[in-house]
Structure formats: C-alpha cells, structure tokens
N, C-alpha and C positions, 0 to 999 in steps of 0.2 A: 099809476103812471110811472114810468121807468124814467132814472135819471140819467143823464149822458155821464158818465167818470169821466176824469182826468186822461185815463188810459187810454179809451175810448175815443177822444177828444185828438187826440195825438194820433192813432193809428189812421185815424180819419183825413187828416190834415198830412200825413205821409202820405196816403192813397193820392189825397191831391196834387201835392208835390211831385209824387213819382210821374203823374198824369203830364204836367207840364214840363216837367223835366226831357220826356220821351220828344216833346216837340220840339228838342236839337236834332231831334233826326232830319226835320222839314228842309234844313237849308243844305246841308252836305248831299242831299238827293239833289237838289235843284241845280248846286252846283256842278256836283260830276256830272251829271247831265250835258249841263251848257257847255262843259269842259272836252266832255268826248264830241260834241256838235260842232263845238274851235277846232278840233285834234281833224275832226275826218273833214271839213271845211281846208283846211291846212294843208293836210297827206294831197287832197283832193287838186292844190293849187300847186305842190310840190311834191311828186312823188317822189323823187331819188333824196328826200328828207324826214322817208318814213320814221328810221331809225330812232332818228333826234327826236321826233314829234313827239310819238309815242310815247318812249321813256320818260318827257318831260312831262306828258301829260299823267302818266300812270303814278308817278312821284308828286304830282299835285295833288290826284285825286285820294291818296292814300292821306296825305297830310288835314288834306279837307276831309277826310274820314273819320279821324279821330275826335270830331266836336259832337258825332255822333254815339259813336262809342264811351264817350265819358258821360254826357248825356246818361244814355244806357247802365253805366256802373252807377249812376248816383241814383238810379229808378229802384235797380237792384238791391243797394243797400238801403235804401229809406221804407223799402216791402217786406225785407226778410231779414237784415241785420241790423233793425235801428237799434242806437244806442237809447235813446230816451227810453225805450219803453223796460227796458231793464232795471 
C-alpha cells in the first residue's frame, strides 16, 4: 500500500488551487461581454459618439481584464514555481 508524503500532499492541493484559481477567468468574460453589448447598444443610439464610447468602453474592459490575468499568474506559480515544495 503506498503512502501519500507530505510532498505529495501539497503538489495535489496546488493542482486544486490552481484549478479554482483559473475560475477568475469566468467573470472578466461575462463582463466584457456585457460591456461590448452596452458599447454597440450605445454607438447604436449615438453614433456621432463612437469615439468616446469605445474608448471608454475599451479602458473598462482592459481593467476588467486584469482579475483574469492575476487569476492566471497565481495558477502559474502554485503549478510550476511553488515555494512550499522546495
């Protein structure tokens, strides 16, 4: 019968975490989404206010981007650079 290590025990429990971690991606999709649906709803009711739309919308989305992204780094290091297991 094989025993589970310590080590073992950790790299398993990072796989998990990096698992959950990845579902920050879920809400920065939903929202740029909804975001570019307000933007072309918007362009739609005001065209000579494409300019403004856009940009404001393109600077939200970029912001809302980032809870993905970090997400993403914390997946990264908890796979391939954790500390505990050294």
């Amino acid at each position: 019968m094989n025993q589970v290590t310590g080590l073992d025990f950790i790299k398993a429990m990072s796989a998990v975490g990096a698992g959950i971690a990845m579902i920050a991606g879920v809400g920065p999709g939903i929202g740029q989404g909804y975001a570019a649906g307000q933007g072309a709803a918007a362009v739609g009711r005001n065209p000579g206010a494409k300019g403004n739309i856009m940009s404001t919308m393109l600077l939200g989305q970029a912001v809302a981007e980032t809870t993905g992204l970090y997400g993403f780094a914390v997946a990264i290091i908890l796979l391939f650079a954790n500390p505990l297991t050294k």
